[in-house]
N, C-alpha and C positions, 0 to 999 in steps of 0.2 A: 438521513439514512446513515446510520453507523455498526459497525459489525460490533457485537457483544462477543463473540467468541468467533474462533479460528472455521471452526464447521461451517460459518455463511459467509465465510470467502468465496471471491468467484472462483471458477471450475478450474482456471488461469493461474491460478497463485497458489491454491492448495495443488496440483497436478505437479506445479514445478518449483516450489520452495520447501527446502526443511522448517518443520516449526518453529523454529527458534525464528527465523527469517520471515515468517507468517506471522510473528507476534511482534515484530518491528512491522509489518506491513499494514497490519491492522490500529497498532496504535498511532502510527502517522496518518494513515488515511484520517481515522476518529479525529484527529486532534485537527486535523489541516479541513475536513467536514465543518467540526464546530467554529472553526477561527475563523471560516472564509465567510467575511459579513461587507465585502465590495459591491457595490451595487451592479456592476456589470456580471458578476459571477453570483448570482443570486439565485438564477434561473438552475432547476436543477442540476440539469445535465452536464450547465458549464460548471458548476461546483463537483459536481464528481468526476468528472475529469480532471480537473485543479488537481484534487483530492486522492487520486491514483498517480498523476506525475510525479506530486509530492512523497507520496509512499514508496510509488519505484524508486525514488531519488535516495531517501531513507534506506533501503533494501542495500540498493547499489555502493553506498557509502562503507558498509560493514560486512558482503558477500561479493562474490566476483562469478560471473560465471566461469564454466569450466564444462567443456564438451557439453552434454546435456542435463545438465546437474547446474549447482549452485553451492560454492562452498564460502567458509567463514575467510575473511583477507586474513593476511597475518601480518 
């Protein structure tokens, strides 16, 4: 399961990220989806969960929140 574009993000992430933050979201989810080949994380659900921590982490690294919004760090 990998998002090809920003539109099949969950409701969660397009609701409260600017795009630019959405297109970091999507391409670590994608990349941390393909890469996770653990056997314990195999089973779907534990791989999209991986696959989401990993992306918030990504997210979090180059945005901060700020009230109810999400901006760029500086």
């Amino acid at each position: 399961m990998t998002y090809r574009t920003n539109t099949e993000l969950p409701d969660s992430v397009k609701a409260n990220l600017p795009s630019a933050a959405q297109d970091i979201y999507r391409s670590a989810f994608n990349n941390a989806w393909q890469g996770c080949r653990s056997p314990a994380a195999r089973q779907a659900l534990q791989r999209e969960e991986l696959a989401r921590k990993v992306a918030w982490a990504a997210v979090k690294r180059r945005y901060e929140r700020v009230g109810d919004g999400w901006k760029p760090k500086h």
